[in-house]
N, C-alpha and C positions, 0 to 999 in steps of 0.2 A: 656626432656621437659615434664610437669606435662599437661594430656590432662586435656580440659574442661567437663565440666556435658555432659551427651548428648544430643543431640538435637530431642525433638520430633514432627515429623510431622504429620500433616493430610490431607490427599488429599478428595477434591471435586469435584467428575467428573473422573469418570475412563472408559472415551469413548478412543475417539483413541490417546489424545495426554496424559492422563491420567494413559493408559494401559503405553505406551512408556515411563513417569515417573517413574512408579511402576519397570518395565525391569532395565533401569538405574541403579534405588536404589538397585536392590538386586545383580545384576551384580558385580556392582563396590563399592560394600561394604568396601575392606579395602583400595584402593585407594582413595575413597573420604574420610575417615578416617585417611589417611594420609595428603591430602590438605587442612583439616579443623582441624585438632587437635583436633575433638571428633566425636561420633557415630553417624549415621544418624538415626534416629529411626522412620519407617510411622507406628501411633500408631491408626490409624484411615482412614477410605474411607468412603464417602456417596458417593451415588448413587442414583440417579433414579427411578432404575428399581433393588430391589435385588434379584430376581429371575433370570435376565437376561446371556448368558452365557459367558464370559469374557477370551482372549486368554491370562491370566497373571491368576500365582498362587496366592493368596493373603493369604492361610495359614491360620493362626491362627489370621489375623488380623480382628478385628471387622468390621462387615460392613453395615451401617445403611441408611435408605429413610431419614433421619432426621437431618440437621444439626445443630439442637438444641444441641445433642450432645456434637458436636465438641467445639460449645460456651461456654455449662455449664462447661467443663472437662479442671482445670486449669492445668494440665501435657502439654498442647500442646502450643507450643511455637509459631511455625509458619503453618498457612492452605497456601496448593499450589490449588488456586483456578480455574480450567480448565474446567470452565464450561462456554458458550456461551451467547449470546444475552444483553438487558439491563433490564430485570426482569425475575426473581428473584435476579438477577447476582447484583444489584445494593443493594438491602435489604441483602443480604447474606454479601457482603464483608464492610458493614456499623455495622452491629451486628457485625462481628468478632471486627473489629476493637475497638467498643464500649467495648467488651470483655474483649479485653488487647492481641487479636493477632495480629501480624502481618500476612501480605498476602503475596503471589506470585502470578501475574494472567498472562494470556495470550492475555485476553479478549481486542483486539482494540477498540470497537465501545462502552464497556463500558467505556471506557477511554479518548474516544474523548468526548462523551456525556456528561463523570460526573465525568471525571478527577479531574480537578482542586475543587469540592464541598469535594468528596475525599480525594484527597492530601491534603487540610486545615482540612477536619475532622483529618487526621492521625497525622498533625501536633501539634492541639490541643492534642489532646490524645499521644501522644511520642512518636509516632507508624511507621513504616515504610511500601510504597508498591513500590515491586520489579515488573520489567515489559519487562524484557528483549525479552519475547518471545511474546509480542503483536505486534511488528512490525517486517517482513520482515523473521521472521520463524526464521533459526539456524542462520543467518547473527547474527553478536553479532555489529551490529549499536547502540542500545540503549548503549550500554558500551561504545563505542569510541567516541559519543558524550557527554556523561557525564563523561568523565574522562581522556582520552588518547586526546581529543583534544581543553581539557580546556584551554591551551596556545594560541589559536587562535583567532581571529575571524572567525566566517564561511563566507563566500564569496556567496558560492553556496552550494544546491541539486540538484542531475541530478537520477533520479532513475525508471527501472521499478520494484513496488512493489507487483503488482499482478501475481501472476505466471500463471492462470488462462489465463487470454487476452493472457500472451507472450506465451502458447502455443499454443491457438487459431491464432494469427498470424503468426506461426513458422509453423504451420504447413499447412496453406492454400497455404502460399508461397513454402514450400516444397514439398509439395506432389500434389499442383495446385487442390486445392478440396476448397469447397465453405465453408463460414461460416456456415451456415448451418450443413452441415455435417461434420466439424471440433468440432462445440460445441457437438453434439450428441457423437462422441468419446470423447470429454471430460470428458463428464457424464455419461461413460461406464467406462471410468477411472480411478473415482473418482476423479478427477481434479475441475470438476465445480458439482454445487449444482445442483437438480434438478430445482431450481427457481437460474436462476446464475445471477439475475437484479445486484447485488452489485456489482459482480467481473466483467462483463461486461459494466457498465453503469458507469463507473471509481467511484463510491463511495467507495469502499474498500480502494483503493490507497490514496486514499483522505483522509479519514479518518486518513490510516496510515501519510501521507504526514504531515498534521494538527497536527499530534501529536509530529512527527521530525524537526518540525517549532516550535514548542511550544519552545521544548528544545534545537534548534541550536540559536534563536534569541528572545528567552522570549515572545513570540507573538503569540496568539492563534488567529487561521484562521478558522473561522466556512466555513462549506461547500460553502452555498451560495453566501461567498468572492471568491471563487475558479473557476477559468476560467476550468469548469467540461465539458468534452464528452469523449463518450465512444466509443466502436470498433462497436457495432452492423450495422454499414452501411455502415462498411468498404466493400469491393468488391474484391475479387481476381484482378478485373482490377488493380485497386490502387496499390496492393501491387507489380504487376510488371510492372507498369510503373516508380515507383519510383523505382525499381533496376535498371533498364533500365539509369538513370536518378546516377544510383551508391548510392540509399538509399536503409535502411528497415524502416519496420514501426511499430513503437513502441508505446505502452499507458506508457506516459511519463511522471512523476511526477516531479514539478520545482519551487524549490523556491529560489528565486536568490534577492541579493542588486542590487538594479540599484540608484544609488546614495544615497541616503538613505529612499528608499523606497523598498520595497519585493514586488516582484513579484510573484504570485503561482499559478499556473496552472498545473492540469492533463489531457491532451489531446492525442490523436494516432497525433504522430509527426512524420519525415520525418527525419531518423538519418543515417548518413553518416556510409555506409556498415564497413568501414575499423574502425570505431570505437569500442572501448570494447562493450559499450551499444550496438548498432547495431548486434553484433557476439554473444548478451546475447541470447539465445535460449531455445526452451521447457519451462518449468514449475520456471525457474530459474529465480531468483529474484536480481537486481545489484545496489547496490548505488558509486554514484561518488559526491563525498564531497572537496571542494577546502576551504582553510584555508589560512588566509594572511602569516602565517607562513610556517608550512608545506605544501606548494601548493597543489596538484589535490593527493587524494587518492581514491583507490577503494575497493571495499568489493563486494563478489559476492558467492553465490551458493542455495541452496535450501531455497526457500522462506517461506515452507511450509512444510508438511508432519509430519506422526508422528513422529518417530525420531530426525528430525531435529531441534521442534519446543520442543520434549521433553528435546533436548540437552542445550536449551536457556532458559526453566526452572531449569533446573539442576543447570546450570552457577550463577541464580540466588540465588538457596538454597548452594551453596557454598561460594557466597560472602555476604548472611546471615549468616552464618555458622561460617569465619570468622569476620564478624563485619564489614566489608566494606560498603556492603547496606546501612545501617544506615548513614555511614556519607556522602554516595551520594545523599543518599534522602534526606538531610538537604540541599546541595548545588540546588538541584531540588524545593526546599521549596521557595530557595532568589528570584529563581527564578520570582516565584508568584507577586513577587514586583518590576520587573526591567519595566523599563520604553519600551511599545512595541512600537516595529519598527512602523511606518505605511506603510500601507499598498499600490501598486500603483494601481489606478482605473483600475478594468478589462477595461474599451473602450481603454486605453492608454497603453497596452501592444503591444509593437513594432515588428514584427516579419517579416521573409518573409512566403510568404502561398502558400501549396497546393490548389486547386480549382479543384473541377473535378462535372461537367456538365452534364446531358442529356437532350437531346435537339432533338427538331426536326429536321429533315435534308431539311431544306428548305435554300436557301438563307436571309441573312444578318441578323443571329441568334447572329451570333459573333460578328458582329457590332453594333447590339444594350447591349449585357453584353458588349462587351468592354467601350462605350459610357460609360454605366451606372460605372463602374469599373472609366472611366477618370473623370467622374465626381466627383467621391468621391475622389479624388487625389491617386488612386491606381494605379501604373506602372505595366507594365507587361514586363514578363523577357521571356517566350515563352510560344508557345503556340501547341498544340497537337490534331488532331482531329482522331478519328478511321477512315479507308476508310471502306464506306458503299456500299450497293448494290444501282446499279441503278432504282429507281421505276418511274414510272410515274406521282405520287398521292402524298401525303403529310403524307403518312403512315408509313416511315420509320424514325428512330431515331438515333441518336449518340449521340461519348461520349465526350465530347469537357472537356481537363484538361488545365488548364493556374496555371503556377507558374509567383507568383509577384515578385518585389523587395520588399523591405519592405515598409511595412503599421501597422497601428494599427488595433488592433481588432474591435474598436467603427467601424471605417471607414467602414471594412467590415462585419461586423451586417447590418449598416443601408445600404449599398449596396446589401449584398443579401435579403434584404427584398423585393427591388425593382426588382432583377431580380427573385425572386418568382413569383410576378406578373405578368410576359410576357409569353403570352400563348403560347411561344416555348417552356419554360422549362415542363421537365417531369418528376416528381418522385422526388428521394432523391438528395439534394445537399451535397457534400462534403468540407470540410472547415479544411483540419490540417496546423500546423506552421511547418515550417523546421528548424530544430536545426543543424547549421552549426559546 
């Protein structure tokens, strides 16, 4: 078989998921030359910072502060764009494109944000952008939904896609140490940012969630449709009373048909121990996808990291490489024009709920939230209170948890407003759903 021209690349961004690119290519030079039927060629790197010291050789290959470069230089076929945020990040892969390059990025948040202005530029221009490695790290999700489960309808997302939260909650429950001092290992670990608002205030998840919504049911879900909370006020209580209870607790990404409406919400949910999601631990990332055809499949392992999320770029410059890209990105295109789901009102999402309270330890604390609870037509299914010390005064507190039957969300918004207001409650209120 007569190989094709070879292929030359340019990468932008040679930090951690960048260096792990550059490893890949030179590594696996004639094996990816065998999966693609011509040479991989990185004819070009920008950077930053060119002074800076870099654990990959990069040789003889040019390496410039200037991505002007890479734009004027018609030899380069396709930029693997791995650089973060949404500016520069948005002018960079808008100029390539203008150029006559195609892109690889990894970039989530540029994509939730300026995806679809994007994908129409590239379409006008005849250009393709590969994206394998912006959601969920080496999981190769983006693939199986565009292609391996085109036969289906999607039914459901069940996924956690921050690896960030699930070790923060794997590990409070494991080693019985507070949030606090689970995110500070974190960020000894490099696992979490030193600002980790996105990965613990579930906006990461969401982002990514938003964008596997996009392309399971043609329906783009800005954040503020998203029934959004995050792990920050979770409590080591929490997490063993719901084992206690035969759950763990997960920051749980969900977007589901309920007749033909989508539901989507990323909240710390109440997931049944014996479950795969439940068993997902550490920094690992799992999606569970149900298909009217092929029913419940799962995908699961590192959500993140350099390697992993270098391997889901790779994946991408192979199926450039081959010419596949190209004609998923045209079916990702139809996409743009399918008629979107709607959406169901966050108050009308149905669930049963954790509740966890603290409260004064006085008499008929319970009876007034439960009141307010019957009033809004919330059941309660039991109920749990810490045993406290005996004081004489009104100075001691507890933790009073009540799981419901099902309710909607609305119901319990304007119910915990009200018992905010009763000056037995103290401090943070809790409010997760349990996924049965």
């Amino acid at each position: 078989m007569t190989e094709s021209p070879d292929l030359n690349i340019a990468l932008v961004g040679c930090g951690t998921v960048g260096t792990g690119v550059v490893r890949i290519l030179q590594a696996s030079q004639e094996s990816l030359r065998q999966r693609t039927g011509r040479s991989l060629r990185l004819q070009q790197v920008v950077v930053r910072n060119i002074g800076k010291q870099r654990d990959v050789d990069l040789g003889t290959i040019p390496v410039s502060d200037d991505i002007q470069t890479v734009v004027d230089d018609p030899q380069i076929h396709v930029v693997v764009h791995v650089v973060g945020g949404i500016s520069p990040a948005r002018e960079d892969v808008t100029r390539l494109l203008q150029a006559g390059k195609d892109v690889i990025t990894a970039n989530k948040a540029l994509l939730y944000a300026h995806g679809a202005e994007l994908f129409a530029l590239a379409g006008r221009l005849k250009r393709t952008i590969c994206f394998e490695a912006a959601v969920a790290g080496g999981i190769p999700i983006i693939s199986a939904v565009n292609t391996a489960l085109t036969g289906n309808r999607i039914i459901s997302i069940e996924a956690i896609l921050n690896g960030t939260s699930n070790f923060i909650l794997t590990r409070m429950f494991d080693r019985r140490e507070t949030y606090d001092e689970v995110l500070a290992e974190a960020q000894a670990r490099g696992y979490a940012e030193a600002d980790p608002a996105m990965d613990v205030d579930g906006t990461d998840a969401a982002q990514k969630l938003s964008i596997l919504t996009q392309l399971a049911y043609g329906t783009r879900v800005p954040l503020e449709d998203i029934v959004r909370q995050g792990i920050q006020q979770i409590e080591l209580l929490d997490l063993l009373v719901a084992a206690e209870l035969g759950y763990r607790v997960k920051l749980l990404a969900t977007s589901r048909l309920s007749g033909e409406r989508l539901e989507v919400s990323v909240q710390p949910t109440l997931v049944r121990a014996n479950r795969a999601i439940g068993m997902t631990s550490g920094a690992d990332n799992i999606i569970s996808i149900e298909g009217d055809a092929v029913g419940l499949m799962r995908l699961s392992g590192a959500g993140a990291g350099q390697m992993p999320t270098a391997s889901a770029v790779l994946a991408d410059v192979v199926d450039y490489a081959t010419g596949r890209a190209a004609i998923t990105f045209q079916s990702i295109l139809r996409l743009q024009h399918q008629r979107p789901v709607m959406l169901q009102p966050q108050e009308e999402l149905s669930r049963r709920y954790y509740l966890r309270f603290t409260v004064a330890d006085r008499p008929h604390v319970l009876a007034d939230i439960a009141d307010i609870l019957g009033r809004h037509e919330i059941s309660i299914s039991s109920v749990r209170q810490d045993e406290t010390d005996d004081v004489l005064d009104e100075s001691g507190v507890a933790r009073l948890v009540i799981m419901t039957h099902r309710t909607t969300e609305g119901r319990l918004r304007t119910a915990d407003q009200e018992i905010a207001a009763l000056s037995s409650v103290r401090g943070d209120r809790i409010r997760m759903p349990i996924a049965d």
